[in-house]
Phi, psi and omega in degrees: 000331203257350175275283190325337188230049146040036172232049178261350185281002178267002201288312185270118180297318196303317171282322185269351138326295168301316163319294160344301205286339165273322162290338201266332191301293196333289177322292197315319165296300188282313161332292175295306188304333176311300186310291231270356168271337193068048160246013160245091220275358188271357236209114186230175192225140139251161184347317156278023184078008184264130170261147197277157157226162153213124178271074174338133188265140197281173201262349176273346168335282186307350199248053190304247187328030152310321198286335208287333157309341173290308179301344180236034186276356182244020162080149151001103184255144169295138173318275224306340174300322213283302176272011153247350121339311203248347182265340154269027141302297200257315208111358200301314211302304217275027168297306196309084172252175196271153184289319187264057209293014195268327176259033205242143201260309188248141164280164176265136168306156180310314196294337181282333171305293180303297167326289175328279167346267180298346147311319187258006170240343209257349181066028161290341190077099167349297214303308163268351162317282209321311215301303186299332188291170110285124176088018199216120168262131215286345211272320196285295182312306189281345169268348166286302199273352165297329217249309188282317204280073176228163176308351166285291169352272165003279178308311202288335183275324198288333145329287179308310183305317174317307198277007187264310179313305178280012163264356174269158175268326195297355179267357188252038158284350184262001186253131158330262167277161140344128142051020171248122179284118153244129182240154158185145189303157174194101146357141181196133193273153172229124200287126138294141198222047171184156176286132161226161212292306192295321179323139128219175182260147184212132195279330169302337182250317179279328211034242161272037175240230175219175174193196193225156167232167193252094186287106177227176202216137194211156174247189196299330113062272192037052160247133175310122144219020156209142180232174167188146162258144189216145156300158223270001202266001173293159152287137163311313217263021171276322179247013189290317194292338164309327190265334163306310170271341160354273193234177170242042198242326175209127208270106187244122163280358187192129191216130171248170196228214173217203187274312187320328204264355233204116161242186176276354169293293178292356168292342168298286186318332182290316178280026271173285173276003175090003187282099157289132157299034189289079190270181163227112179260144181315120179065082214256342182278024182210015162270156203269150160241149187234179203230131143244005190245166176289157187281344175284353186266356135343315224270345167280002208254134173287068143239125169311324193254142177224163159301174166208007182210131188263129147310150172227106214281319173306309178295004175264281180307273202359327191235000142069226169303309184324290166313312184281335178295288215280012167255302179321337155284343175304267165004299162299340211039019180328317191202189214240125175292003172287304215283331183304290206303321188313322212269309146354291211263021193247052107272139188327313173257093167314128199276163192296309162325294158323310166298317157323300198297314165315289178307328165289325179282332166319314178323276211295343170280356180252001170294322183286309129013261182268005100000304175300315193299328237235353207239062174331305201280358173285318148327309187312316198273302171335299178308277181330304215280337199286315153351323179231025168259337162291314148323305184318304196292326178310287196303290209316298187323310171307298205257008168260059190275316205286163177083345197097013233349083157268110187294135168263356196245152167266334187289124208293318184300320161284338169266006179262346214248344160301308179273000171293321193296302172309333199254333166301318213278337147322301177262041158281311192289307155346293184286323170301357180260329187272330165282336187321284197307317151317319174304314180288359185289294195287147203029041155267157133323142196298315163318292138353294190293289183333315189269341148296275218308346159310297198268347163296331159309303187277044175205172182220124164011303170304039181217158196248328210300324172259037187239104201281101181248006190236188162095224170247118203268132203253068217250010214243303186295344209264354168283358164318124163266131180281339211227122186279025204288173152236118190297319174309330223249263188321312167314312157277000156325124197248139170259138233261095186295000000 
């Protein structure tokens, strides 16, 4: 089982403890000797002895909108063009099947499809799409999404789109390397205006009425591929291993958080799944660091950052096997690293496992740590990718606009299959942003192209400003196409380093 789930190199504890235990002396050394040379300019102590960072904002931060003149040199596009642009690019409509393929008479039209989509992500409600559509029957419409419409359907075109995305060259200028992924998460609150199992109240977010938050996960990109819902009264750092193991459309090698995503379980399991962890936590000079060698080989040595805690390595072997079954049931999916960490923490008496699992993660958080300290441009990339989970949440709010973005519905299976709607029709926009550009891309000059792919790099994807989401929908005009591409054409596009 532990060779099928690519964890037999974990099998001998002993070694990989002591590995540990020589990369963590190593760190302990190189953190101080930077400081004690001044090659770390960043990096202060205060009085009690708690140390300071400071991160320099990289010079592109600022520069979101660098993309919206380009995108609005053809004037304002309707959403439904947008999605009969990119479903004849991929082809999205026919993800839509009848639940029922035995009985089913008529297919429902593309346009209606696109109506359906945006009735549940734009939060109008069938009744008034049809009021508002041009080209749309409301009788035609509500039996599409009674019939067409489920989270699977869904997941799967927002699949094709991903997978439309990773076959272009032009997104992977926003990336480090080659096939190297950073994705990362963020929460984000929503009002319910009907009883649900998930609402609570919370006055800071809600004020006296109640709501949920909407967990998602986005790379480097700036593609949606995963959501979830949770109350808004959970810890985050329950479901991040969850949005990871999702899918396979997008493989992530290095994942940030907030303070909210990130506990000492999951720097185990992350480590474990091969996943680096890199969150950002708050006041980072006042998280404890640890040793696995004694703290006394420290204490004569000119270091500012020392351990202040010995691991406890028997409580690590002891549980093991233990550890290792249960990222193999993660691995395997048997069941969701949310239901574990739930079921972990509902006993009375913390288990002996559980305590393990903690104690192993310290090791990596403190690996991690002291990394953080010493490493500006890694913050930096940390600061950027959270950056754009934040823009993201921007975006969701735009296109979750009708209602107050209130959820009306209670039901977890219908407010789950409303942010699959919502995170397609973001990365619907997302890929219609990305041919553009490739189209403009295609017959410049090489100079020209260079000095475009500058400013798409320091700018972002991630815009709306020429995306027309509101009024009255024109479901009659949108098979017009906006966009001459040839995909293939554009797919073989080579990008200018």
């Amino acid at each position: 089982i532990l060779q099928a789930c690519g964890l037999d190199l974990f099998c001998k504890k002993t070694k990989i403890i002591s590995g540990l235990e020589e990369i963590l002396i190593d760190k302990y050394n190189l953190v101080n000797t930077n400081y004690n040379n001044g090659d770390n300019k960043h990096l202060s102590f205060t009085k009690e002895n708690r140390f300071i960072i400071s991160t320099p904002k990289m010079n592109c931060d600022n520069d979101r909108n660098t993309l919206t003149p380009i995108f609005s040199q053809d004037g304002i596009i309707p959403i439904p063009k947008v999605l009969s642009d990119v479903n004849l690019a991929i082809n999205f409509s026919k993800c839509f099947k009848h639940h029922s393929v035995e009985n089913v008479k008529m297919r429902p039209t593309d346009e209606t499809i696109f109506a359906g989509i945006l009735s549940k992500g734009c939060n109008h409600g069938s009744n008034k799409m049809a009021n508002i559509s041009k080209g749309i029957n409301k009788s035609m419409l509500n039996n599409t999404i009674n019939w067409f419409f489920s989270l699977e359907n869904i997941q799967q075109a927002n699949n094709k789109v991903i997978d439309c995305i990773n076959k272009l060259s032009l997104p992977d200028i926003y990336r480090l390397a080659n096939s190297h992924s950073h994705t990362s998460s963020d929460g984000q609150k929503f009002d319910v205006g009907v009883e649900s199992i998930l609402a609570n109240y919370s006055f800071k977010y809600f004020g006296q009425s109640q709501g949920i938050s909407v967990y998602t996960f986005i790379d480097d990109r700036q593609v949606l591929f995963y959501d979830t819902i949770m109350s808004p009264g959970e810890r985050e750092a329950a479901f991040v291993i969850d949005g990871i193991m999702a899918n396979n459309v997008v493989k992530s090698h290095i994942h940030s958080t907030d303070t909210h995503g990130y506990s000492e379980t999951v720097f185990a399991v992350m480590h474990f799944l091969g996943v680096s962890f890199a969150p950002r936590i708050k006041k980072p000079g006042a998280q404890r660091l640890y040793c696995l060698n004694s703290k006394r080989e420290y204490r004569n040595k000119n270091y500012k950052i020392k351990p202040e805690q010995k691991i406890n390595i028997k409580l690590i072997e002891d549980n093991w096997d233990d550890i290792l079954r249960l990222i193999a049931t993660i691995k395997t999916r048997t069941t969701t690293a949310s239901t574990i960490f739930k079921r972990l923490n509902s006993y009375t008496k913390e288990s002996q496992l559980y305590k393990a699992l903690k104690e192993f993660g310290r090791i990596i958080k403190t690996l991690y740590m002291l990394t953080y300290v010493d490493d500006v441009i890694l913050r930096q990339r940390i600061e950027k990718q959270l950056n754009k989970i934040e823009l993201s949440n921007k975006f969701a709010k735009a296109v979750f606009f009708a209602n107050g973005q209130e959820f009306k519905t209670g039901s977890f299976e219908e407010q789950k299959t409303i942010v699959a709607c919502k995170s397609f029709i973001q990365n619907c926009i997302v890929l219609w942003n990305y041919l553009y550009l490739s189209q403009e891309l295609i017959g410049q000059t090489k100079d020209e192209a260079k000095k475009l792919l500058k400013t798409i790099k320091d700018g972002s994807v991630i815009s709306w400003q020429h995306i027309n989401l509101h009024g009255e929908y024109d479901f009659i005009s949108a098979n017009d196409n906006t966009l001459s591409f040839s995909l293939e054409e554009i797919k073989r596009l080579t990008i200018i380093s």
